[in-house]
Backbone atoms as SQL, in Angstrom:
CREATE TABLE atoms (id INTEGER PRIMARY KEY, chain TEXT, resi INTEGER, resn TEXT, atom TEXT, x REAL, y REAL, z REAL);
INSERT INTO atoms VALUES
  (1, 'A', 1, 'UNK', 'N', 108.256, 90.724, 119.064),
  (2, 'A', 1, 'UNK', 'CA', 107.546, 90.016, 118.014),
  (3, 'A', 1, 'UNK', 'C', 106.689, 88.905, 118.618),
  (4, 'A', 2, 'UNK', 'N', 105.028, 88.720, 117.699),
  (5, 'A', 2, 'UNK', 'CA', 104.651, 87.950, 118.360),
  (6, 'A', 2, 'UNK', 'C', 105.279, 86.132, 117.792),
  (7, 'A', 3, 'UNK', 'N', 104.745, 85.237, 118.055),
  (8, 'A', 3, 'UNK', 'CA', 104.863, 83.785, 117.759),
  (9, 'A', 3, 'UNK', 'C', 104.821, 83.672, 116.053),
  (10, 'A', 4, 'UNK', 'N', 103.438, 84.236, 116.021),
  (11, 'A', 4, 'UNK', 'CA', 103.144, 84.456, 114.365),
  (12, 'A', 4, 'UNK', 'C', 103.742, 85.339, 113.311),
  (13, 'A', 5, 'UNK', 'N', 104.601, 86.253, 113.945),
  (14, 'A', 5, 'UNK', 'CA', 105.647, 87.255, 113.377),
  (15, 'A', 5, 'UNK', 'C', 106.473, 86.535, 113.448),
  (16, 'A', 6, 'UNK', 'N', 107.006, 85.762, 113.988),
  (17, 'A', 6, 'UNK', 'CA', 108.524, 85.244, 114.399),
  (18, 'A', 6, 'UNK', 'C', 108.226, 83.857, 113.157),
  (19, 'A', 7, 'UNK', 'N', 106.772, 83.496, 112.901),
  (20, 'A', 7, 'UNK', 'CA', 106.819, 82.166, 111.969),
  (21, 'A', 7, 'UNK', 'C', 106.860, 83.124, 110.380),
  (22, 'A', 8, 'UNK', 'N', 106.487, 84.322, 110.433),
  (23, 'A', 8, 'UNK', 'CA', 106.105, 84.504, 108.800),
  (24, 'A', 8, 'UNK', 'C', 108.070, 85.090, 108.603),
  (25, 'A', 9, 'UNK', 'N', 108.432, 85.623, 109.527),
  (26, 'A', 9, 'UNK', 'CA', 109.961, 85.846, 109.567),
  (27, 'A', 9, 'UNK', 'C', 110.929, 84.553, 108.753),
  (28, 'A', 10, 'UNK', 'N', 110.594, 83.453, 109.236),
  (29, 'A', 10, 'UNK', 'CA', 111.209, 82.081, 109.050),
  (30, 'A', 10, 'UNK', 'C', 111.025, 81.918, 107.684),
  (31, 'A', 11, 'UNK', 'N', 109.451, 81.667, 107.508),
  (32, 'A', 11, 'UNK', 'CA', 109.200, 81.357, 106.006),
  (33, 'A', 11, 'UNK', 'C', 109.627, 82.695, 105.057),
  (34, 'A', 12, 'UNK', 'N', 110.094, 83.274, 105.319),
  (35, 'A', 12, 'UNK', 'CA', 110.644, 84.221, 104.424),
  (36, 'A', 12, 'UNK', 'C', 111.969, 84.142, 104.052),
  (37, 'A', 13, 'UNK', 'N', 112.690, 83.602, 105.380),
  (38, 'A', 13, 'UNK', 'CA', 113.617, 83.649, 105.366),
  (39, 'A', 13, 'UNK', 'C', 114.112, 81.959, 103.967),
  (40, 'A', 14, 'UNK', 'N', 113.596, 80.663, 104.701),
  (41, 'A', 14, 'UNK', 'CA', 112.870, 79.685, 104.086),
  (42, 'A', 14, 'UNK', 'C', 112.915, 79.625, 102.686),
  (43, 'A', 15, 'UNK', 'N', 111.729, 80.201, 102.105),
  (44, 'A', 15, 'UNK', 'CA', 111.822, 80.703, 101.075),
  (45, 'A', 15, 'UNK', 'C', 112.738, 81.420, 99.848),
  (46, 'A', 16, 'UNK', 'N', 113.692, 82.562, 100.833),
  (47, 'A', 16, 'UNK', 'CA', 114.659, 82.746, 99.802),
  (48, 'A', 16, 'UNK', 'C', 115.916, 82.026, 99.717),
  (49, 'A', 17, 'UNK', 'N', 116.103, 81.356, 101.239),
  (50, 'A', 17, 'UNK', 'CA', 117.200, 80.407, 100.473),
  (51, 'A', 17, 'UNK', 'C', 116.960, 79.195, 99.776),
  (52, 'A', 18, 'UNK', 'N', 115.788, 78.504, 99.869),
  (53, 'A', 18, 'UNK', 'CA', 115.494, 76.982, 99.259),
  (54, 'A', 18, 'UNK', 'C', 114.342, 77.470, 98.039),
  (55, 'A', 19, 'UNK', 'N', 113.682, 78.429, 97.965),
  (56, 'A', 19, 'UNK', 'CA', 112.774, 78.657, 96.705),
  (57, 'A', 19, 'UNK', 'C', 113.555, 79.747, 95.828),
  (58, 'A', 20, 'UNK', 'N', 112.887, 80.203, 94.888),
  (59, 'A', 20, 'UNK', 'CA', 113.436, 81.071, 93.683),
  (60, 'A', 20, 'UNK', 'C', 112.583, 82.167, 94.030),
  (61, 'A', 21, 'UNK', 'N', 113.462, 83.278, 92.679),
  (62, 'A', 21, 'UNK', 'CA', 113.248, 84.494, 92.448),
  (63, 'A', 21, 'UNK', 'C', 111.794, 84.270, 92.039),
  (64, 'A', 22, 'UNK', 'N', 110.490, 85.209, 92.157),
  (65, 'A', 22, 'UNK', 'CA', 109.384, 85.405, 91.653),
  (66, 'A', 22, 'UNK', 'C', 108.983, 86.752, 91.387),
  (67, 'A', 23, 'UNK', 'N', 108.130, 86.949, 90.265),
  (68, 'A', 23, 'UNK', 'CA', 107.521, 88.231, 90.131),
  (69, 'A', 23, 'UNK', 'C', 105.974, 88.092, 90.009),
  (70, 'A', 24, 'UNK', 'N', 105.239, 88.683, 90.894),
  (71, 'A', 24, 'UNK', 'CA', 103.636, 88.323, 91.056),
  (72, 'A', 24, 'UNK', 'C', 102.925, 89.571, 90.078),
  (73, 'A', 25, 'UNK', 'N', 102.642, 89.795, 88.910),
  (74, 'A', 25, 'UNK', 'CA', 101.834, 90.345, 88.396),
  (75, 'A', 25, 'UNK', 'C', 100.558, 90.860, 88.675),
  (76, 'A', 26, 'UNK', 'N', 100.202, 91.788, 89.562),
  (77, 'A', 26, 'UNK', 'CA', 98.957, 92.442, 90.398),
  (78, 'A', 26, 'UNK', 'C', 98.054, 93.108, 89.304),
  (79, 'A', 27, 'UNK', 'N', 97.231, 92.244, 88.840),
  (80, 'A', 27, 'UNK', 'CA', 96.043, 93.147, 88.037),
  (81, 'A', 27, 'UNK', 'C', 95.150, 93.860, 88.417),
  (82, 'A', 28, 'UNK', 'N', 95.005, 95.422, 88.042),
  (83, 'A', 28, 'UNK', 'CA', 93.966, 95.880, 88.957),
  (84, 'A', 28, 'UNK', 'C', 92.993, 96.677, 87.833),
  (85, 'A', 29, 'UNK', 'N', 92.010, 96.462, 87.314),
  (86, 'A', 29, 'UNK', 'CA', 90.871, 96.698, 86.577),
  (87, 'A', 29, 'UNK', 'C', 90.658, 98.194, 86.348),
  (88, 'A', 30, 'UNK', 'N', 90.513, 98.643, 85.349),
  (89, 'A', 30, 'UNK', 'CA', 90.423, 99.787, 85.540),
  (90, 'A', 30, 'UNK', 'C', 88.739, 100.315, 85.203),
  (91, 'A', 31, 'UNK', 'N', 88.255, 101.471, 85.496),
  (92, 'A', 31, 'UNK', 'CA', 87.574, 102.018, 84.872),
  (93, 'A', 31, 'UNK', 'C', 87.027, 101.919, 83.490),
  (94, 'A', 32, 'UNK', 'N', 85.908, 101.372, 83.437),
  (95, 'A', 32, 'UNK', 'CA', 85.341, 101.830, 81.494),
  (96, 'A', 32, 'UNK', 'C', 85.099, 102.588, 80.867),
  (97, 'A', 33, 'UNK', 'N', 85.376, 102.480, 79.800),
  (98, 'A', 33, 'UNK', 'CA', 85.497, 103.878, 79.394),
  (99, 'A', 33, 'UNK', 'C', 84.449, 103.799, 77.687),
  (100, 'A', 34, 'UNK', 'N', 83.390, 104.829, 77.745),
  (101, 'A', 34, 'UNK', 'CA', 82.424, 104.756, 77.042),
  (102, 'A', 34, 'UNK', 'C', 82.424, 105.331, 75.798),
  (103, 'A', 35, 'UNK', 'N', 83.635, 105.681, 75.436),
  (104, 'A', 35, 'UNK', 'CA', 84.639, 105.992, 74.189),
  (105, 'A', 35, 'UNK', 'C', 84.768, 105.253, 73.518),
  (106, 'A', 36, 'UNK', 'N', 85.821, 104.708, 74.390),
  (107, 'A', 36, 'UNK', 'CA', 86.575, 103.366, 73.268),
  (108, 'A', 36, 'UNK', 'C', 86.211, 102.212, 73.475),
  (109, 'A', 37, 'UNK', 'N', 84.910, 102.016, 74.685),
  (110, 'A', 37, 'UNK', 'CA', 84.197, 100.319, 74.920),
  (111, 'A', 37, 'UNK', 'C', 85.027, 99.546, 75.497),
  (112, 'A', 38, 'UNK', 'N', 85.929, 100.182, 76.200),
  (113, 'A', 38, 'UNK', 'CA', 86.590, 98.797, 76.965),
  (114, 'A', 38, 'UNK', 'C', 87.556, 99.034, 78.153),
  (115, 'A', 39, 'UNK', 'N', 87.769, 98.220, 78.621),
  (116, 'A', 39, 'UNK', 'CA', 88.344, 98.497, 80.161),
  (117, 'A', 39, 'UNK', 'C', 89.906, 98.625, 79.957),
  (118, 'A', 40, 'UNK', 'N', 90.773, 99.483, 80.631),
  (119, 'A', 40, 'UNK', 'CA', 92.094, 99.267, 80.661),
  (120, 'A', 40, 'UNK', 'C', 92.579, 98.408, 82.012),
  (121, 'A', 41, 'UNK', 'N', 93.430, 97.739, 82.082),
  (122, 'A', 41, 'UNK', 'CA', 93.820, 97.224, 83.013),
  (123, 'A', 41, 'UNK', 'C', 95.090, 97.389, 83.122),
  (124, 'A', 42, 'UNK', 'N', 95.623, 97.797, 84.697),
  (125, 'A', 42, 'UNK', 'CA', 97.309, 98.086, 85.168),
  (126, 'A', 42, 'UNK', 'C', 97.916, 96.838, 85.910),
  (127, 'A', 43, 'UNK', 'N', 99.183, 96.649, 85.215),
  (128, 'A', 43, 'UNK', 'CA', 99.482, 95.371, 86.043),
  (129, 'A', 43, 'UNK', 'C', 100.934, 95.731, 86.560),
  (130, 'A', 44, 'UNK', 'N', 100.706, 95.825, 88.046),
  (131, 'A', 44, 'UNK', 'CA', 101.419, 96.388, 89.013),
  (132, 'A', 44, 'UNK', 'C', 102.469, 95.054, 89.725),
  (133, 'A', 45, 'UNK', 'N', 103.909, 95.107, 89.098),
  (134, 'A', 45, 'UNK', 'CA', 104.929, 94.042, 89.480),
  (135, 'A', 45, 'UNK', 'C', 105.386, 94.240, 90.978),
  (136, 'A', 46, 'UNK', 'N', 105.450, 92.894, 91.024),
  (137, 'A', 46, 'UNK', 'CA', 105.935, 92.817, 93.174),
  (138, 'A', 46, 'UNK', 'C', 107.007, 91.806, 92.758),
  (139, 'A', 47, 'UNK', 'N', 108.339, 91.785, 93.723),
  (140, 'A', 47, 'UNK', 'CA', 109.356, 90.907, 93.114),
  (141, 'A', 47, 'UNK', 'C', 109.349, 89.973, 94.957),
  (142, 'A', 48, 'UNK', 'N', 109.179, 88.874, 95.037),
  (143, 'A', 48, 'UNK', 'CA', 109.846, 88.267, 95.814),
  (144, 'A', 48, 'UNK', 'C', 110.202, 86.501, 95.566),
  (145, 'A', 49, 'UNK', 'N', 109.251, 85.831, 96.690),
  (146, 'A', 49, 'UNK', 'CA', 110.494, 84.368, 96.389),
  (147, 'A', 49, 'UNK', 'C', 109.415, 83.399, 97.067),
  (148, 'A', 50, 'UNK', 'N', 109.283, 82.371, 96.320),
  (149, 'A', 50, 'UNK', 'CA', 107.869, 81.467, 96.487),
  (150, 'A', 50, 'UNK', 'C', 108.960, 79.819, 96.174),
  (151, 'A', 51, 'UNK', 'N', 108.272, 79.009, 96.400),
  (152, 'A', 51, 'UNK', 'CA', 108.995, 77.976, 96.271),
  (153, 'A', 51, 'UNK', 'C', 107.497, 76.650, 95.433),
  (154, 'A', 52, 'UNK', 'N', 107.666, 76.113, 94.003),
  (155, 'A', 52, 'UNK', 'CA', 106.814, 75.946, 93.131),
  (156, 'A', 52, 'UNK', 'C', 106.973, 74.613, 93.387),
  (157, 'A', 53, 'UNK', 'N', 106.189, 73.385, 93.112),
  (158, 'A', 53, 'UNK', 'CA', 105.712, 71.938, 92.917),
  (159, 'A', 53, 'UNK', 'C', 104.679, 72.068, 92.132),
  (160, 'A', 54, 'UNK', 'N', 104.922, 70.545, 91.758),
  (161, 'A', 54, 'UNK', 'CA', 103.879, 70.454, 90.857),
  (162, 'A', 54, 'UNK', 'C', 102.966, 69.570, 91.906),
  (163, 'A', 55, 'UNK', 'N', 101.700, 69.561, 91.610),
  (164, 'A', 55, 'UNK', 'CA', 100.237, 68.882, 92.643),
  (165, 'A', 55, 'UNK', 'C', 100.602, 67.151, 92.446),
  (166, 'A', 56, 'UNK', 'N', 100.293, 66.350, 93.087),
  (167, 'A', 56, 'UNK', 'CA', 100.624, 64.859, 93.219),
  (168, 'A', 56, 'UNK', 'C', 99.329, 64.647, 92.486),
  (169, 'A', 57, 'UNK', 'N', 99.622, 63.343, 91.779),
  (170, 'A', 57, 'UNK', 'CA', 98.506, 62.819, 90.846),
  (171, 'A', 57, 'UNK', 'C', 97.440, 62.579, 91.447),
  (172, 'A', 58, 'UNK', 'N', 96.987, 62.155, 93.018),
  (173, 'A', 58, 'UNK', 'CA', 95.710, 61.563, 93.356),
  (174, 'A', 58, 'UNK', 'C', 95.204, 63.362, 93.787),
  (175, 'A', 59, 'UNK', 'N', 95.881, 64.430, 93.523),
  (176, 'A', 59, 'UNK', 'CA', 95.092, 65.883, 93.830),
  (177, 'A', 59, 'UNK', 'C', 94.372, 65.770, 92.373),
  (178, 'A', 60, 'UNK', 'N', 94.589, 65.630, 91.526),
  (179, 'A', 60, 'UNK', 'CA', 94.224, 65.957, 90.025),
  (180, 'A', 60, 'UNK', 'C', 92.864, 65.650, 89.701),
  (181, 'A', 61, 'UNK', 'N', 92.229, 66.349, 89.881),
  (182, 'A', 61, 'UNK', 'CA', 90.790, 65.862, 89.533),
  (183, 'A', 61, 'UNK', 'C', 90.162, 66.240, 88.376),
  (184, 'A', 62, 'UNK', 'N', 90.871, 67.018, 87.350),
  (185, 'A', 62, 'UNK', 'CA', 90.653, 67.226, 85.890),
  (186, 'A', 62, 'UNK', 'C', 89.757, 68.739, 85.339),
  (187, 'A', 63, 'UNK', 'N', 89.132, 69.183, 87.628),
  (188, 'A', 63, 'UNK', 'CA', 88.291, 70.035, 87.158),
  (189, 'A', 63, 'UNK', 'C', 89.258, 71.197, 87.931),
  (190, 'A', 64, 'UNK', 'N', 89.206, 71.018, 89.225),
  (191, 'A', 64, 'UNK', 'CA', 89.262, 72.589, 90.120),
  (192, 'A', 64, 'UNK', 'C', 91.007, 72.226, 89.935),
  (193, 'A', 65, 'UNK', 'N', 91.853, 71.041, 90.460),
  (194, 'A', 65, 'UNK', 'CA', 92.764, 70.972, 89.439),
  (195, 'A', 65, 'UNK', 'C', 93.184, 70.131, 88.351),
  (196, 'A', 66, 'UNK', 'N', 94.030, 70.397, 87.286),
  (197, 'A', 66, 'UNK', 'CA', 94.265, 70.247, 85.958),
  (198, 'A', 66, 'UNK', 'C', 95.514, 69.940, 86.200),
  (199, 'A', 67, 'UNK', 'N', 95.604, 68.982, 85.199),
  (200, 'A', 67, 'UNK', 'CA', 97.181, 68.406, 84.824),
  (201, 'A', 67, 'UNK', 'C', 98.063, 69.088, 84.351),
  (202, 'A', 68, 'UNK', 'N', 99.436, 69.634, 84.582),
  (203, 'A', 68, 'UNK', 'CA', 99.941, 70.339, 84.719),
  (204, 'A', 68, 'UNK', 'C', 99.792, 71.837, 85.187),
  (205, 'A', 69, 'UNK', 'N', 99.209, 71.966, 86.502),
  (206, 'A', 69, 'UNK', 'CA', 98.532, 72.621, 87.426),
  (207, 'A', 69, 'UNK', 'C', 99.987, 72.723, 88.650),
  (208, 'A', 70, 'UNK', 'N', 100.605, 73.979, 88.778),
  (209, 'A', 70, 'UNK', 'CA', 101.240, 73.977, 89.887),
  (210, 'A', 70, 'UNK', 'C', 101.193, 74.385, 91.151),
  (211, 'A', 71, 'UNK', 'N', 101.552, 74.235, 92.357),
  (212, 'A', 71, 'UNK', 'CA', 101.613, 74.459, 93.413),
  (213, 'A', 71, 'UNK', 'C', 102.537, 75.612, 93.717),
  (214, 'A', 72, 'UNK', 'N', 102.099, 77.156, 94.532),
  (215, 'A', 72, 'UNK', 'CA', 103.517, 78.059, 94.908),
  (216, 'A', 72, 'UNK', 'C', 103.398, 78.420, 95.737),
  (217, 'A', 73, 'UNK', 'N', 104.007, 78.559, 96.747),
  (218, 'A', 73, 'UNK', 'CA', 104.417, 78.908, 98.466),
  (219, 'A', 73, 'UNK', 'C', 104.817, 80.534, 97.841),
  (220, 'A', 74, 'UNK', 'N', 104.018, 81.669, 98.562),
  (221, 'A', 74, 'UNK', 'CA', 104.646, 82.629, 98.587),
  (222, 'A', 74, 'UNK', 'C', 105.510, 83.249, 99.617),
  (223, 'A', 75, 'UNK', 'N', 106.187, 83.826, 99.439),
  (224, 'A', 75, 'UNK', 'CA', 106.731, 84.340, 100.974),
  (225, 'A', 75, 'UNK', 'C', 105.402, 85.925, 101.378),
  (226, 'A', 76, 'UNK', 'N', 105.283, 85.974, 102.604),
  (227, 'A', 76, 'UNK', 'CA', 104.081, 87.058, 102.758),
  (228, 'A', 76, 'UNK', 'C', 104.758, 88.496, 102.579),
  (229, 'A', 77, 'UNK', 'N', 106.047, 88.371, 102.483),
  (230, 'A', 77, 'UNK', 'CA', 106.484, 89.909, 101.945),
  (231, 'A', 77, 'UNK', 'C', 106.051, 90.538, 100.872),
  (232, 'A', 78, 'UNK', 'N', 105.676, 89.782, 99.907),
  (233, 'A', 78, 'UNK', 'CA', 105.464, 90.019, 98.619),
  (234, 'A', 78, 'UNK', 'C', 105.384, 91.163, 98.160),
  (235, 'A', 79, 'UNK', 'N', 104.078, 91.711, 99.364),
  (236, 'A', 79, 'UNK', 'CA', 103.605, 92.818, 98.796),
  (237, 'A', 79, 'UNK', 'C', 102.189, 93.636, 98.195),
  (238, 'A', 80, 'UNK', 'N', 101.488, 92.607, 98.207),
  (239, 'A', 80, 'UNK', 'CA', 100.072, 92.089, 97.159),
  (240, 'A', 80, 'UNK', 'C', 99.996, 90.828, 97.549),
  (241, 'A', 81, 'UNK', 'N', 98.098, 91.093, 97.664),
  (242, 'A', 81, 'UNK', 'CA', 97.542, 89.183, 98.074),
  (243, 'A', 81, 'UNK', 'C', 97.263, 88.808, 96.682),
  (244, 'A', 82, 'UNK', 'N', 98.239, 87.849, 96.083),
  (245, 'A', 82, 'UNK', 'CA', 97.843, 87.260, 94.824),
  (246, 'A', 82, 'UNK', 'C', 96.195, 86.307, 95.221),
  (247, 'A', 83, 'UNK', 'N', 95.782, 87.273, 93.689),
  (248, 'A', 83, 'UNK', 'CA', 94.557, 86.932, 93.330),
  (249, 'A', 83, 'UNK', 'C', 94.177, 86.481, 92.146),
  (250, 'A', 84, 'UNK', 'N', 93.267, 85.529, 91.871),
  (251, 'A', 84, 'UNK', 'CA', 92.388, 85.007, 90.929),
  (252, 'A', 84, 'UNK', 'C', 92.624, 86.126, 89.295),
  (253, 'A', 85, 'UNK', 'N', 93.478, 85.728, 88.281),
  (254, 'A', 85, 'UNK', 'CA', 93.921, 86.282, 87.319),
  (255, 'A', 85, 'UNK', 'C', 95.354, 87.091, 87.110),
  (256, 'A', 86, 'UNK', 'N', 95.735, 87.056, 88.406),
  (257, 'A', 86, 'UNK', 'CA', 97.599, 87.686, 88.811),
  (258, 'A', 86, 'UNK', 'C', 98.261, 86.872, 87.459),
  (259, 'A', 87, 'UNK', 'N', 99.532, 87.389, 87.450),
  (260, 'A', 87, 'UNK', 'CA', 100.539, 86.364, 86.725),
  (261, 'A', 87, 'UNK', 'C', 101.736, 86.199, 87.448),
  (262, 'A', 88, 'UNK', 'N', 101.993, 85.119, 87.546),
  (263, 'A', 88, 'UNK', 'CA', 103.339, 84.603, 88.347),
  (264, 'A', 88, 'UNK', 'C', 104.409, 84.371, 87.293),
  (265, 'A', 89, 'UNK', 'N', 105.779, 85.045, 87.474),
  (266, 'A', 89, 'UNK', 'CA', 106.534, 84.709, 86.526),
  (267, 'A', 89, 'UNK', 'C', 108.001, 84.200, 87.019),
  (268, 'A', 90, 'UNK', 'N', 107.813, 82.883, 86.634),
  (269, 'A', 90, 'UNK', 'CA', 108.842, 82.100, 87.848),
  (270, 'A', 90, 'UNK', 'C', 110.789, 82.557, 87.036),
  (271, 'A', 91, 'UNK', 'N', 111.671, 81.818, 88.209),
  (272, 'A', 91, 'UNK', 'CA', 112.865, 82.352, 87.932),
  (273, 'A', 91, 'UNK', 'C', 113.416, 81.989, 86.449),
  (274, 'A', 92, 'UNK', 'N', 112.726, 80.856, 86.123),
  (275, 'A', 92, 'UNK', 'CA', 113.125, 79.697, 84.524),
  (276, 'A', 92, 'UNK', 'C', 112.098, 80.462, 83.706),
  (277, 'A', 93, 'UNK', 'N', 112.005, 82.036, 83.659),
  (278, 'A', 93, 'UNK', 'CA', 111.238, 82.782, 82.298),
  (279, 'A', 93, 'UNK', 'C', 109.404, 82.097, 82.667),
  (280, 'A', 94, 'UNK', 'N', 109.170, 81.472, 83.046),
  (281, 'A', 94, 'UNK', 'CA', 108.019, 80.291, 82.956),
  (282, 'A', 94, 'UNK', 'C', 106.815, 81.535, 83.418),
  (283, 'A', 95, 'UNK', 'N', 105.511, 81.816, 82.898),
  (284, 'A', 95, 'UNK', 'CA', 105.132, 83.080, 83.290),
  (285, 'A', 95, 'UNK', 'C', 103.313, 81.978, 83.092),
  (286, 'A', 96, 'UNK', 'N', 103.021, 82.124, 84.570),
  (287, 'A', 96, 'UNK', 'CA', 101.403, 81.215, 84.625),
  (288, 'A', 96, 'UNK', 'C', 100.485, 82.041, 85.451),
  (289, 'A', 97, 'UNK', 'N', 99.696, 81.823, 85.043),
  (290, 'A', 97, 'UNK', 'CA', 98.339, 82.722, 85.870),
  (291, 'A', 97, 'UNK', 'C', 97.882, 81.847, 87.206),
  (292, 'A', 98, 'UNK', 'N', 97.402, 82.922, 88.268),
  (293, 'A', 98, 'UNK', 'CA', 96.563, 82.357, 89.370),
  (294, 'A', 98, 'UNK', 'C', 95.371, 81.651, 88.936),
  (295, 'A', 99, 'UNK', 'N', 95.050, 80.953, 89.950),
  (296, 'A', 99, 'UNK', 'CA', 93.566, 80.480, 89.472),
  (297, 'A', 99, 'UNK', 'C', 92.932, 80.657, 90.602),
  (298, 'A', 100, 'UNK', 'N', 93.630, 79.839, 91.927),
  (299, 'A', 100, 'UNK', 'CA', 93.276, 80.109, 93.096),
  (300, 'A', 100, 'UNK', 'C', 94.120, 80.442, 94.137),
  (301, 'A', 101, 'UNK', 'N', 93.715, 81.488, 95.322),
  (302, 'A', 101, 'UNK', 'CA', 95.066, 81.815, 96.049),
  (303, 'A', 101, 'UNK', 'C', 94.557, 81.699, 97.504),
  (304, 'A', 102, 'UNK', 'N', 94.876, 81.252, 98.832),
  (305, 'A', 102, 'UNK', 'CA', 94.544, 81.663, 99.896),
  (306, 'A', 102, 'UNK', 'C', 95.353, 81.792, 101.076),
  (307, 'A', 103, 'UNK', 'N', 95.477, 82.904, 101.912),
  (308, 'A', 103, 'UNK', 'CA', 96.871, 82.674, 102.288),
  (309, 'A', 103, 'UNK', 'C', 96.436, 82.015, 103.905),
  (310, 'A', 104, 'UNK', 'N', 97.940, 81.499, 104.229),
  (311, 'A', 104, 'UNK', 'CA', 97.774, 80.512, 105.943),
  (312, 'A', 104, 'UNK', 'C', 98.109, 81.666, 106.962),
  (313, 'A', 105, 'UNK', 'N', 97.329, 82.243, 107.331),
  (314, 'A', 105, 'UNK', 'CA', 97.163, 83.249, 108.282),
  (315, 'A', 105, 'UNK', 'C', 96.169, 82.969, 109.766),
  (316, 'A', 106, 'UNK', 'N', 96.635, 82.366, 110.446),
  (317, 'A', 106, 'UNK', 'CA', 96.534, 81.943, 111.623),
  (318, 'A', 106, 'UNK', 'C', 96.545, 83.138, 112.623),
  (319, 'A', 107, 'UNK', 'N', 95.733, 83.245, 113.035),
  (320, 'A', 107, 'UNK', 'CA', 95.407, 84.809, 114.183),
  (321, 'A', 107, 'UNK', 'C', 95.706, 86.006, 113.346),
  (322, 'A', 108, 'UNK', 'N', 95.801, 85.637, 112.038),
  (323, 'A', 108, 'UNK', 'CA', 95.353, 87.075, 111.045),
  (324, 'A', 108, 'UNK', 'C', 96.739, 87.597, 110.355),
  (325, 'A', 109, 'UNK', 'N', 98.234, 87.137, 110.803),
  (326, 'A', 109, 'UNK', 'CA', 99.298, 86.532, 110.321),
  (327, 'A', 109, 'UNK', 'C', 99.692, 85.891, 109.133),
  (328, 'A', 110, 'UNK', 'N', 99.482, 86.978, 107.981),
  (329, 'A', 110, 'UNK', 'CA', 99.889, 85.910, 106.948),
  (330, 'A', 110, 'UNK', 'C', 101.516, 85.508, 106.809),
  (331, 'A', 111, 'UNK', 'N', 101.810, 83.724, 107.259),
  (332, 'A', 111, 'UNK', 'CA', 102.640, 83.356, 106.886),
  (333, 'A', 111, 'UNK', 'C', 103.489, 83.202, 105.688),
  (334, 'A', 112, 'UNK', 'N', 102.158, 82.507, 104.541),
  (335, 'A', 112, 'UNK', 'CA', 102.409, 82.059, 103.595),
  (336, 'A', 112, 'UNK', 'C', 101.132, 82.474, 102.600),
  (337, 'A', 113, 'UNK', 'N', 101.187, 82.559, 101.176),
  (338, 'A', 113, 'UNK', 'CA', 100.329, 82.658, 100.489),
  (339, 'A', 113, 'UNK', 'C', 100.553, 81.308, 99.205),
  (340, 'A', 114, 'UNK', 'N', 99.574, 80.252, 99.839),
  (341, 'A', 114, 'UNK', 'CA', 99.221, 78.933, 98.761),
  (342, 'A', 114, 'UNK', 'C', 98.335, 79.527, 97.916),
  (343, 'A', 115, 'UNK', 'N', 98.968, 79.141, 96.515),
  (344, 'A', 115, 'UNK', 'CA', 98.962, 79.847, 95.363),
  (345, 'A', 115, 'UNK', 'C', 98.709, 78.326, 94.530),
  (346, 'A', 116, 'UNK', 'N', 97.721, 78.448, 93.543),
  (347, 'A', 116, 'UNK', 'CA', 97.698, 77.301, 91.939),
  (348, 'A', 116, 'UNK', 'C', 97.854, 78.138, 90.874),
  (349, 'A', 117, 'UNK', 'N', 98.259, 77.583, 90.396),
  (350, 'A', 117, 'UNK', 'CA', 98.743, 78.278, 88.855),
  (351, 'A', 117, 'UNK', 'C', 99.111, 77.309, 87.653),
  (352, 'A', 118, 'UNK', 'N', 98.299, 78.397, 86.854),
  (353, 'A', 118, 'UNK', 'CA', 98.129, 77.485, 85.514),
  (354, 'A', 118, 'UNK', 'C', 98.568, 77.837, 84.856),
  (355, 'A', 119, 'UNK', 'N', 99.604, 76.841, 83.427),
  (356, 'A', 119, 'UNK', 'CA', 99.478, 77.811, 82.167),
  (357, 'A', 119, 'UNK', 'C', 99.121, 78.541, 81.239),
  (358, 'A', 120, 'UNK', 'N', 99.520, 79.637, 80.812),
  (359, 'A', 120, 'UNK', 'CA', 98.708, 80.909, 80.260),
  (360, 'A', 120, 'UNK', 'C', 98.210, 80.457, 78.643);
């Protein structure tokens, strides 16, 4: 294993003992359809374990983030790169949409996937 395998190993590990159960909701767009005027969309469940905060008040800037705006560490097992409209549905029932996601992948290694999420 390299250095960067041996770090996304940790945070996984990390993750499931000090963060919670998660389910990442993968939306994937479907085809339109010129029938019935409208798009179907499949939303494809991934189960793993992210660890949630809420953003510190001097992050809050009212626009890119919003007050009661949370913070989620994914573990990179997941499964799916949560993206812009996913739904995260934390272990306390609590079920919030992505807004923005990018993951810390250092020599191409995704460790972690930093995740915001808002309520739906």
């Amino acid at each position: 294993m390299s250095f960067y395998s041996d770090m996304a190993a940790t945070a996984v590990e990390l993750l499931k003992e000090f963060g919670q159960a998660i389910t990442l909701g993968s939306v994937t767009t479907g085809a339109y359809s010129a029938e019935t005027g409208s798009v179907t969309n499949t939303v494809t469940n991934h189960a793993g374990f992210g660890a949630v905060f809420d953003y510190a008040q001097r992050d809050i800037d009212g626009t890119v983030i919003k007050k009661g705006d949370r913070r989620l560490y994914i573990a990179p097992n997941i499964g799916a790169i949560p993206k812009t409209g996913d739904t995260v549905t934390l272990s306390d029932g609590a079920k919030l949409t992505v807004v923005l996601s990018s993951p810390l992948a250092p020599a191409g290694t995704v460790l972690l996937h930093d995740v915001q999420l808002r309520g739906l």
